[in-house]
Structures are given as C-alpha cells and as structure tokens.
C-alpha positions as a Markdown table, in Angstrom:
| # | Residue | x | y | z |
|---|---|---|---|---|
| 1 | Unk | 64.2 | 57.3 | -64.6 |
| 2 | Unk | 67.6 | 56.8 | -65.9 |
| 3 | Unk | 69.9 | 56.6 | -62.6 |
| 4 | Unk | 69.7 | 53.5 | -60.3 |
| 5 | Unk | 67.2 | 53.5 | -57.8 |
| 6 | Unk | 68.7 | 54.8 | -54.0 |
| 7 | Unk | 65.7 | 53.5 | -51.6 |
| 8 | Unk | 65.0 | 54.9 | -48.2 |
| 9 | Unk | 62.4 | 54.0 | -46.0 |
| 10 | Unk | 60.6 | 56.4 | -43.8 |
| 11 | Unk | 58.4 | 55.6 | -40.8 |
| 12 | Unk | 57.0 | 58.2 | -38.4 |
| 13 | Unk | 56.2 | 56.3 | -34.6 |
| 14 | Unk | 54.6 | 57.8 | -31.7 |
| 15 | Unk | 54.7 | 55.9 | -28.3 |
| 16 | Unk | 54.0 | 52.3 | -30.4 |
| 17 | Unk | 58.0 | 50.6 | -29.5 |
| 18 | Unk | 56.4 | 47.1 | -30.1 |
| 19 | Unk | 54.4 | 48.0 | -33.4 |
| 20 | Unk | 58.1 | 49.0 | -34.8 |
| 21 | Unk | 59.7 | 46.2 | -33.7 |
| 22 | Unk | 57.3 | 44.0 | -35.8 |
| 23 | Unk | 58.3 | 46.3 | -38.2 |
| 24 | Unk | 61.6 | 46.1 | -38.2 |
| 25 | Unk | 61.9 | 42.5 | -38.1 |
| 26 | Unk | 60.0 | 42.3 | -41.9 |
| 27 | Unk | 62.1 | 44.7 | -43.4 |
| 28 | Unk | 65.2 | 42.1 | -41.9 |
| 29 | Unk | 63.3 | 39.2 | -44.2 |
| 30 | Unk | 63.2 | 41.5 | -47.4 |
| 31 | Unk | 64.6 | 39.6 | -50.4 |
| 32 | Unk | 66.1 | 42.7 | -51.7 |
| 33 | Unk | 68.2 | 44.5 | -48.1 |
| 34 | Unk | 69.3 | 47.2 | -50.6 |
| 35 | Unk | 67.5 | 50.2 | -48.7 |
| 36 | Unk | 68.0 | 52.3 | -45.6 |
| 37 | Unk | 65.3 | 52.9 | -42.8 |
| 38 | Unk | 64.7 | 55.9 | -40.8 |
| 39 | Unk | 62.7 | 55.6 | -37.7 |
| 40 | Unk | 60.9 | 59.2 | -36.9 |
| 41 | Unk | 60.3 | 59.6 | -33.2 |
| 42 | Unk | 57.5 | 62.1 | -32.9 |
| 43 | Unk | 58.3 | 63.0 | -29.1 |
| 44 | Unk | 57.2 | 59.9 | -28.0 |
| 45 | Unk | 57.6 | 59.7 | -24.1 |
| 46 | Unk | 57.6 | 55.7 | -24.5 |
| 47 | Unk | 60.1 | 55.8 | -27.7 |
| 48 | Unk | 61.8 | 52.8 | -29.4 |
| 49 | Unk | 65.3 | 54.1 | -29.5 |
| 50 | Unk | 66.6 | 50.8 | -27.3 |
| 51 | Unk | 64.2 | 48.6 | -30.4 |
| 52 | Unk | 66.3 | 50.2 | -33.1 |
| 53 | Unk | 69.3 | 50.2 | -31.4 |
| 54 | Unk | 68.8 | 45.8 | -32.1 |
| 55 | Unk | 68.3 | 45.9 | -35.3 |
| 56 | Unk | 71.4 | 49.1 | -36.0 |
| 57 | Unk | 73.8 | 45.9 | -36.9 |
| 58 | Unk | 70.9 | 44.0 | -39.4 |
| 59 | Unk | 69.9 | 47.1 | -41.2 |
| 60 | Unk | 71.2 | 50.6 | -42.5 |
| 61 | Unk | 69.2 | 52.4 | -39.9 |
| 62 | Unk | 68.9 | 55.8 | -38.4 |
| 63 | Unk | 66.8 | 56.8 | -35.5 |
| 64 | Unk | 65.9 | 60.5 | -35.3 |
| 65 | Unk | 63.9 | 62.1 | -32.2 |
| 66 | Unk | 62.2 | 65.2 | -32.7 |
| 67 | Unk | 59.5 | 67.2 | -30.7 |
| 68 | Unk | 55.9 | 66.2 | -31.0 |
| 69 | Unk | 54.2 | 68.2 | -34.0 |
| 70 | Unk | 52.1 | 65.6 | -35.8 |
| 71 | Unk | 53.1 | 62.4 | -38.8 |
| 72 | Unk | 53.1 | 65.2 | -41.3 |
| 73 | Unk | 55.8 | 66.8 | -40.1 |
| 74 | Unk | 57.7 | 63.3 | -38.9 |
| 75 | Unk | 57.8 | 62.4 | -42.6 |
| 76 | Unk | 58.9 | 65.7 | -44.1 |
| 77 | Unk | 61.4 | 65.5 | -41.4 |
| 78 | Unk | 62.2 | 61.8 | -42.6 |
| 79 | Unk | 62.6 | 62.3 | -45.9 |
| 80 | Unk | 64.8 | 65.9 | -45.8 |
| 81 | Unk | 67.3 | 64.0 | -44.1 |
| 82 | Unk | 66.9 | 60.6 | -46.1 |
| 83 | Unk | 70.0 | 60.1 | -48.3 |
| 84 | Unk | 68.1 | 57.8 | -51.2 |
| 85 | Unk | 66.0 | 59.4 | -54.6 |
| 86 | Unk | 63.2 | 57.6 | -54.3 |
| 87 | Unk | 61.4 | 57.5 | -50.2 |
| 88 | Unk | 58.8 | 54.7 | -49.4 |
| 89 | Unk | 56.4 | 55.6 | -46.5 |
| 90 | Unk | 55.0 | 53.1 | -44.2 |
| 91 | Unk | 52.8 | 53.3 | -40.9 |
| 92 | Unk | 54.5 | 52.5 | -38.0 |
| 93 | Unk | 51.2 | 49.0 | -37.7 |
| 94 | Unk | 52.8 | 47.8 | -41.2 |
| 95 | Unk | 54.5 | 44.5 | -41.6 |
| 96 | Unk | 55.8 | 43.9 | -45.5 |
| 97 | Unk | 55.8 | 40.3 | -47.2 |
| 98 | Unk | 59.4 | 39.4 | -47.5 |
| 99 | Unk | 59.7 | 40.3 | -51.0 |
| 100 | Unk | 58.0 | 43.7 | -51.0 |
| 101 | Unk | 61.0 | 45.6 | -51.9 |
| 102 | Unk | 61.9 | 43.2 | -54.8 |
| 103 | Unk | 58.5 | 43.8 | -56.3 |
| 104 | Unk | 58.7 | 48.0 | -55.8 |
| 105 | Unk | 62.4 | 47.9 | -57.2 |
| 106 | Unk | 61.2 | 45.4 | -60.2 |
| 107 | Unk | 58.4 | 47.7 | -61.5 |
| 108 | Unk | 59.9 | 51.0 | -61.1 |
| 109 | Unk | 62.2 | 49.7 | -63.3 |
| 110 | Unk | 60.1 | 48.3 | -65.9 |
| 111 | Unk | 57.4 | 50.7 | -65.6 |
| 112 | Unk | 58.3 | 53.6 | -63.9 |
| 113 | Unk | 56.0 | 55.9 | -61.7 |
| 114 | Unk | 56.8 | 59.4 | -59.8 |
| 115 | Unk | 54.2 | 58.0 | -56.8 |
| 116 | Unk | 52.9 | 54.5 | -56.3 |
| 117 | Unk | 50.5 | 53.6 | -53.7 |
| 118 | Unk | 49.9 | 49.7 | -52.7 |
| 119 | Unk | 47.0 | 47.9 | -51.2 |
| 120 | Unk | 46.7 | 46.3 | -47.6 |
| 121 | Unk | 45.5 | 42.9 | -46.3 |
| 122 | Unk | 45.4 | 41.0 | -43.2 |
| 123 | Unk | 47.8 | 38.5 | -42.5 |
| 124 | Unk | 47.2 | 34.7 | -41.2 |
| 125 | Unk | 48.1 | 35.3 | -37.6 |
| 126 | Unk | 46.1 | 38.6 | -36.9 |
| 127 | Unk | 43.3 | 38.1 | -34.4 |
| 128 | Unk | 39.6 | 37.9 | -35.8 |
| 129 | Unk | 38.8 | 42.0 | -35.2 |
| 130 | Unk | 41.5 | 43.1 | -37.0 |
| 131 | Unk | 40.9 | 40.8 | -40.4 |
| 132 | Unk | 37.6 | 41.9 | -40.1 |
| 133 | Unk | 38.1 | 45.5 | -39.6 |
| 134 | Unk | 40.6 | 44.8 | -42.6 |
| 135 | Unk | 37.9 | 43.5 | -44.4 |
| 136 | Unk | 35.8 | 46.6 | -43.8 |
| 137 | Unk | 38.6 | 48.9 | -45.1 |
| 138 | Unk | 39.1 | 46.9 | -48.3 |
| 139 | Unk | 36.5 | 45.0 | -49.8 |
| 140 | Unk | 34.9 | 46.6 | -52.8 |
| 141 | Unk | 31.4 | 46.2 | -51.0 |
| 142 | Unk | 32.3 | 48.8 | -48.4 |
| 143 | Unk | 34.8 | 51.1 | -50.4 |
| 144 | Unk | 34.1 | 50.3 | -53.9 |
| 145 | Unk | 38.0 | 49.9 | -54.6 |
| 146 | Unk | 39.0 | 53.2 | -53.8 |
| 147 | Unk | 41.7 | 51.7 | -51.3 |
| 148 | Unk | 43.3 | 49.2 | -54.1 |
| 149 | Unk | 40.8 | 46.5 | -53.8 |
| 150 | Unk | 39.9 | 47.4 | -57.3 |
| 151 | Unk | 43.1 | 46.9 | -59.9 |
| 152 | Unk | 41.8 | 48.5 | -63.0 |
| 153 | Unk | 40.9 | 51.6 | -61.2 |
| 154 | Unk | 42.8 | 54.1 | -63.0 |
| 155 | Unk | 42.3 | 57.0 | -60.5 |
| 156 | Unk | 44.2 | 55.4 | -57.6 |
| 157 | Unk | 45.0 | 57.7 | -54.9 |
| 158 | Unk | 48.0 | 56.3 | -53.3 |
| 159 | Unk | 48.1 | 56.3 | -49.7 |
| 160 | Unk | 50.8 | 57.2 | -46.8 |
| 161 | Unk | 50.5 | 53.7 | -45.0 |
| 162 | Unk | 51.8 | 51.9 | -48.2 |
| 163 | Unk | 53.1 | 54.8 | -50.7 |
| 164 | Unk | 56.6 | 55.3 | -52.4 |
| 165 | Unk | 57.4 | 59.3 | -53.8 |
| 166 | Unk | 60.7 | 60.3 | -55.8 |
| 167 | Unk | 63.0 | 62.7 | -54.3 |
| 168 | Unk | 62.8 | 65.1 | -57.2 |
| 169 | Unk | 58.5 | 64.8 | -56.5 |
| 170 | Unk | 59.2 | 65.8 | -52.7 |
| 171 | Unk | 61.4 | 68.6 | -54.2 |
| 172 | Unk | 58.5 | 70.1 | -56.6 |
| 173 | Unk | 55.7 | 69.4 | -55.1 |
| 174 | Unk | 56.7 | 69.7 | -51.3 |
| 175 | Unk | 55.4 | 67.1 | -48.6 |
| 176 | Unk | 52.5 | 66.2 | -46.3 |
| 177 | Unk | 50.5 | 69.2 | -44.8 |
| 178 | Unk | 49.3 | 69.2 | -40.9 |
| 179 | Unk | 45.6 | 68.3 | -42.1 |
| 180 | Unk | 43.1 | 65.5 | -42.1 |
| 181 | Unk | 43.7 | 63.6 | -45.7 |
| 182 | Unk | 47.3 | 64.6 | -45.6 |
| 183 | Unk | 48.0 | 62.2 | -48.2 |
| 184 | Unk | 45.2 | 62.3 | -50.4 |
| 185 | Unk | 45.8 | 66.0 | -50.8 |
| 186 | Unk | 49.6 | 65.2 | -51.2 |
| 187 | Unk | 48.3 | 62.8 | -54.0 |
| 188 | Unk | 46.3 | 64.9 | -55.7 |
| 189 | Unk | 48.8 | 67.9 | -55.8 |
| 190 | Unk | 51.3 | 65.7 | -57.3 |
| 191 | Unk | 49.0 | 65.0 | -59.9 |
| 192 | Unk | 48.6 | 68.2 | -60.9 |
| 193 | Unk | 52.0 | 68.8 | -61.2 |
| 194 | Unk | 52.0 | 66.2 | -64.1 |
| 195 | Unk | 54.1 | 64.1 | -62.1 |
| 196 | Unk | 52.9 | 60.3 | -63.2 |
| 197 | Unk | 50.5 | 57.8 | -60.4 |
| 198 | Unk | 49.5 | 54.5 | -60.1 |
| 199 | Unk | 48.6 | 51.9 | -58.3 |
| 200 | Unk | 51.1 | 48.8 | -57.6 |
| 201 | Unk | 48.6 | 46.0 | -56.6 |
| 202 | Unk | 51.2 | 43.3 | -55.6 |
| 203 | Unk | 52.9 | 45.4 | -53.2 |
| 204 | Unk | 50.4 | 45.1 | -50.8 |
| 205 | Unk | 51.4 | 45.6 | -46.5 |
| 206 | Unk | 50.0 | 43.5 | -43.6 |
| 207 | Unk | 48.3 | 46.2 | -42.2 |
| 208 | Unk | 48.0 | 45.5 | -38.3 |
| 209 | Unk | 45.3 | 48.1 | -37.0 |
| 210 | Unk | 45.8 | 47.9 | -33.2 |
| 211 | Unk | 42.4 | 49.8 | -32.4 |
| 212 | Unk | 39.2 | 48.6 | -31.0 |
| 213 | Unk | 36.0 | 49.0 | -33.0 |
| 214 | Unk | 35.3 | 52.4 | -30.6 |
| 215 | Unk | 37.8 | 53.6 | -32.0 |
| 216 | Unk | 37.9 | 52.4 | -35.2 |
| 217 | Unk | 34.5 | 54.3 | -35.4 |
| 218 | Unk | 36.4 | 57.8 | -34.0 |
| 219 | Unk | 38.8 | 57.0 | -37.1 |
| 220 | Unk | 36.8 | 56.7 | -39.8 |
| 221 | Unk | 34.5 | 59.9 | -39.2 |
| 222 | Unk | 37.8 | 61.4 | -39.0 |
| 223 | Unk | 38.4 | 60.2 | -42.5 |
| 224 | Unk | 35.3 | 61.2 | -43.4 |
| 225 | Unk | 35.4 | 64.5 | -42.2 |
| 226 | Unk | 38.9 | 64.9 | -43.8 |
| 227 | Unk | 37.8 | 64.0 | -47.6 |
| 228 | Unk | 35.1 | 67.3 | -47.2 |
| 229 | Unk | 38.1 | 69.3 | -46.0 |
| 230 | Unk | 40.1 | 67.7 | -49.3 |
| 231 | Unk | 37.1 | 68.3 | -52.1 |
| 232 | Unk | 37.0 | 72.5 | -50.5 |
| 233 | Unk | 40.9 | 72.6 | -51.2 |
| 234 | Unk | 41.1 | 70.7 | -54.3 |
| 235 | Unk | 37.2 | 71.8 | -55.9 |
| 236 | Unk | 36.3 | 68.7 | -58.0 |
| 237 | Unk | 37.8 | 66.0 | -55.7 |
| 238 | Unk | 34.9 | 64.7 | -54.5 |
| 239 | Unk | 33.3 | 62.1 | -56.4 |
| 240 | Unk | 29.7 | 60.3 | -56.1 |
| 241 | Unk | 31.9 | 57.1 | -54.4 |
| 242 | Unk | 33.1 | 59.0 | -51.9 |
| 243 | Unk | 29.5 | 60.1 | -50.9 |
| 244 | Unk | 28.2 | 56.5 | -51.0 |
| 245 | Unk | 28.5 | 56.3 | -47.2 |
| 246 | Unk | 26.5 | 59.4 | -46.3 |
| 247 | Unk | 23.8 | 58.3 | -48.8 |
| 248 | Unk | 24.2 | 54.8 | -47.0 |
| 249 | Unk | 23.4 | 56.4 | -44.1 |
| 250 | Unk | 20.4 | 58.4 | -45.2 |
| 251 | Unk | 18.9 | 55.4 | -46.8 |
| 252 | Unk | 18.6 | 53.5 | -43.6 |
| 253 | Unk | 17.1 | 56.8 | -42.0 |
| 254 | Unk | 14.4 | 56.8 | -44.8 |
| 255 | Unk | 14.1 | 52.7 | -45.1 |
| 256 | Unk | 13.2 | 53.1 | -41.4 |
| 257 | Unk | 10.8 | 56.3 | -41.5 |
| 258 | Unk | 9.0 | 54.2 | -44.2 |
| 259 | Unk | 8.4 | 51.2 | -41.6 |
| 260 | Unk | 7.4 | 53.4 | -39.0 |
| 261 | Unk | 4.7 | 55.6 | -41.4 |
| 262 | Unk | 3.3 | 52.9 | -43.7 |
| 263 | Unk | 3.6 | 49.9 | -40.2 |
| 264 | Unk | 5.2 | 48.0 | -43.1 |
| 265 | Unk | 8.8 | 46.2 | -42.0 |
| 266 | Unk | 9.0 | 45.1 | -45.6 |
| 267 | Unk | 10.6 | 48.4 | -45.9 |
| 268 | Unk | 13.5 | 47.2 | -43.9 |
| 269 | Unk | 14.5 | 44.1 | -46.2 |
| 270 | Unk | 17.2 | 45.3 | -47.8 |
| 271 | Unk | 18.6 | 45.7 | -44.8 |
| 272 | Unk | 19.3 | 41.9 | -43.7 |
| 273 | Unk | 19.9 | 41.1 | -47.4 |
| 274 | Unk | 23.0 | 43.6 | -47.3 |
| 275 | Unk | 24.5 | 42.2 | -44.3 |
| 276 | Unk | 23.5 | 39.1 | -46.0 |
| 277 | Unk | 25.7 | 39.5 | -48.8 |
| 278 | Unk | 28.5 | 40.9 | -46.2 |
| 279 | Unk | 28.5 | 38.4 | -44.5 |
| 280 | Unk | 28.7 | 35.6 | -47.2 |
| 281 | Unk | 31.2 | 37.7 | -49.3 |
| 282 | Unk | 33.5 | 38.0 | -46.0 |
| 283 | Unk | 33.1 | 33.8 | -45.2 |
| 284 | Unk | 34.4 | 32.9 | -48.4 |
| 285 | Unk | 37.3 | 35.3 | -48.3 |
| 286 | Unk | 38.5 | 34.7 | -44.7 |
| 287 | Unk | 36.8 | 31.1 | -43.8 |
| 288 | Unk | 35.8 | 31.6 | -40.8 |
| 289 | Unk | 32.2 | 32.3 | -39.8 |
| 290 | Unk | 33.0 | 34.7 | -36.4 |
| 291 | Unk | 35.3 | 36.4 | -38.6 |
| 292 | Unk | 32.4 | 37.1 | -41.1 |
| 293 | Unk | 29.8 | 37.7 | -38.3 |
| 294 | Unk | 32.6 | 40.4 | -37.5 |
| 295 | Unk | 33.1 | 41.8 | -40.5 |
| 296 | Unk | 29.0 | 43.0 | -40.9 |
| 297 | Unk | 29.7 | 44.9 | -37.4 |
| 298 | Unk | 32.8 | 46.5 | -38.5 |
| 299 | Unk | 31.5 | 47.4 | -42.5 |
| 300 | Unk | 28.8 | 49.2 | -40.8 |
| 301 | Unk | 31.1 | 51.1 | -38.9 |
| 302 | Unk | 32.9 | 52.0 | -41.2 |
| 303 | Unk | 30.0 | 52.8 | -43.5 |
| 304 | Unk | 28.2 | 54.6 | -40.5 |
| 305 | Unk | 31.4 | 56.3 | -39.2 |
| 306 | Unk | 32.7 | 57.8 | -42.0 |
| 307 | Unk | 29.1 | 59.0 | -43.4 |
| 308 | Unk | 28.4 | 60.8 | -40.4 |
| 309 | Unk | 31.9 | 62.4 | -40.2 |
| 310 | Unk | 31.0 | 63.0 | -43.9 |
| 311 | Unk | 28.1 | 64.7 | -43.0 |
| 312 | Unk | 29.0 | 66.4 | -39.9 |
| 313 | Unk | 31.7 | 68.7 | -41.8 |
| 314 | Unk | 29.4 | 69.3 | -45.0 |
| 315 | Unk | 27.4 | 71.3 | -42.6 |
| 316 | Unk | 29.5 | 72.8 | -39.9 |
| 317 | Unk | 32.8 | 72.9 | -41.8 |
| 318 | Unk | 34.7 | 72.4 | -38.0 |
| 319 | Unk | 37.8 | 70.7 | -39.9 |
| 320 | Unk | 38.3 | 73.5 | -42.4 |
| 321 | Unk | 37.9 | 76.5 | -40.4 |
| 322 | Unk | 40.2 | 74.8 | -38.0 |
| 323 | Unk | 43.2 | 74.5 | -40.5 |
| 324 | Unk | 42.7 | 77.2 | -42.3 |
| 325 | Unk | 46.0 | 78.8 | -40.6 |
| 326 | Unk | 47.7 | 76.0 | -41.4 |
| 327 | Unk | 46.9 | 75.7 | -45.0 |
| 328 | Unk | 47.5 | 79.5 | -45.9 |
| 329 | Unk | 50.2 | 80.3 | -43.4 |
C-alpha cells in the first residue's frame, strides 16, 4: 500500500454504556491517537450517547444511532460512513494495550496485509470466570490455535472482535452478512478474492466477556452451529479441527457406554487425566489454583457447547434453512 494509512475504528454497542466506556478510556492511552472512532448504536434503549459525549473532546469521535437490525449491519453502517482507508473492528467488551495501534500501524507498514485478525487474552484485573472462560477460548488444548493461540498457523481466520479490513477490501468484497459466523464467512470471501490475510499475534485485545458460564454455553453452541452453516456456504471450509469438539463429545458417550457394558471404570481414565492436564496447563499460565479449577468447568463448556451446537445443525440444518432469505436475497 503506497498511500499513508487513514485509521478508523468501528464499534457496534447494544444496551452495554459501561462496556464502551472501558472502551473508550484505552483507546484515550493509545501511543499512537492518530485514528478516529465511531460508536454504532444498534437501537439500544439504554444507549451510551451521554458516555461518548465525555470522551468527544479526547478523541475524534462520532456517535451514530440507528434502528435495531443486528452487529452486521451496525458495522457495515460503521464503516460506509467512516472517513479513514483502512477500518479496525472491535467488540464493544474489548479493552486494547496502550500501544495497540502503534503495533497495527507499524506492521502494515512493513508488511502489509488487506485483513489482519489479532488474538485475545485476559487482563490482570478481570475476575477469576472471565480469565478462565478466556482460557477456554484460547488455549491450544481447547481450540487447537484456531483463535491465534497458535502463531505459525498459516490459515488464520481473522476475527470481528479484534480484526482490521482495507477500505478498498470493504469495496470488493462487501461486508458482514446477517448470519451466524458473520466474520468467518467475511474472512473466507476475502480470501477468495485474492485479497492477502494474516494473523498479527502481538496485537492482541483484553477481551472482557461479561457472560456467565449459562450463557457462555448458549454462545458457544451458537458458534458451533454457525461454522456448519459456514462449511454449506463455503463447501470445503470445514476442517477435521473444527470437528474435534463433536468427536470430543462422542468420545465421552462411548468411554462411558464402555464402563457401563464391560462394569469396567478403567474406561473412564482418560477422562480425569484430560482435566488433569487442563488443569495443570491453566495453573502455570494464570497462577492461581481456583482460576485453574475454573478453567476445566469452562473448557468443557466450551468443548461440550460448541459440539453439540455442532451436531445439532449437522442433522436438522435449523440455522441454514433459517437464513437462507438472507443469504440469497
């Protein structure tokens, strides 16, 4: 890219004024203040207008309120009306390391990419769910490094809670469609186009999931469901990683039949040796043996969660017949 980078930051928020105060207040700490934000009310009916009105003075930032129809369309709307060439997407529960924007600007410049994605981790002061559901969502023992926990994975599939898109890519290749995996499918269509991807591992967000682990489970069987929907648009998608959870899943179903037929619990020992490992892996990484205890809950969630959303659709195919108006329309 020849021309000097114009950066503008777009953030879709629905009812969640606190999470995008937090927000705001990182991007106010950024090394590099050359950006603008724009805030993307989704019809919120407890908005953060008075939040960004605070913080019009610190930053170059614009608040837009639209009707209710989904993130999607919040960041389509976001970046039409962004004046920058080159749009970084955040979730409204991200908090970025002061010099996050130094880093992006730094190698784009070096080594440019049409579409990065970064990594996510859990900060110092989160509370003990939340680093453990962090540790769910990112270790290499739960998602084999598909999230960027792995840095020589070459197939990186940027995500829209940490992911930066050129202007001239939104142009081409058009934006986020109203379906589950909206930016895994915006990923891989960007791909195709021959437009270049890649992982940036140091520009990693605090990722602050505000959920509980009910509905961290309702999540991830969304997400689950959502990468069948993406592997019937985009035939070949789907790789044997992706179905690790769902054979995860089965294996404990058989491991247990086994027990019950043969009256042999020896069956059942790699079960404990698993949450073992877990647990041990997650002590050394965050210190902190509640934290690890934790994190075995909240992998099996996740692992549960998203095989049996997995599953679910590979049989009923409820997601895809349900935005098939939306995806051909």
């Amino acid at each position: 890219m020849n021309k000097e980078l114009q950066l503008s930051i777009v953030v879709p928020v629905y009812n969640r004024p606190g999470e995008i105060g937090e927000l705001l207040e990182s991007l106010c700490a950024q090394t590099d203040p050359d950006f603008e934000v724009l805030i993307v009310e989704d019809g919120s009916t407890l908005d953060c207008e008075e939040v960004c009105r605070q913080y019009s003075e610190k930053l170059q930032l614009n608040y837009l309120f639209k009707p209710n129809s989904g993130r999607s369309d919040s960041r389509n709307y976001g970046m039409e009306r962004a004046r920058g060439n080159y749009f970084l997407i955040f979730d409204s529960d991200c908090l970025l390391p002061p010099d996050y924007i130094q880093k992006v600007r730094t190698h784009l410049r070096e080594h440019y990419l049409d579409c990065y994605g970064g990594p996510d981790k859990a900060a110092g002061d989160f509370t003990n769910r939340q680093k453990a559901i962090n540790y769910a969502m990112t270790s290499f023992l739960t998602t084999g490094g598909i999230r960027g926990g792995d840095k020589k994975k070459a197939s990186f599939t940027p995500r829209s809670f940490n992911m930066g898109i050129s202007k001239e890519v939104f142009r081409q290749v058009g934006g986020f469609k109203n379906i589950v995996g909206e930016d895994i499918d915006l990923s891989i269509r960007i791909k195709k186009a021959g437009f270049s991807t890649g992982l940036l591992s140091d520009a990693f967000v605090y990722h602050k999931r505000r959920v509980d682990l009910k509905s961290f489970y309702r999540q991830v069987k969304t997400f689950g469901k959502g990468r069948v929907l993406i592997s019937r648009m985009h035939p070949g998608s789907m790789k044997l990683l992706h179905l690790l959870p769902l054979i995860f899943v089965l294996a404990h179903v058989l491991l247990l039949l086994l027990s019950l037929v043969f009256l042999n619990p020896w069956f059942l020992l790699p079960l404990p040796v698993y949450m073992l490992i877990l647990f041990i892996d997650s002590l050394f990484k965050n210190k902190h043996a509640g934290i690890a205890a934790l994190s075995v809950l909240a992998a099996y969630i996740q692992l549960f969660g998203y095989g049996l959303g997995l599953g679910n659709e590979l049989l009923t195919k409820k997601a895809y017949t349900s935005t098939q108006e939306e995806l051909y329309k």
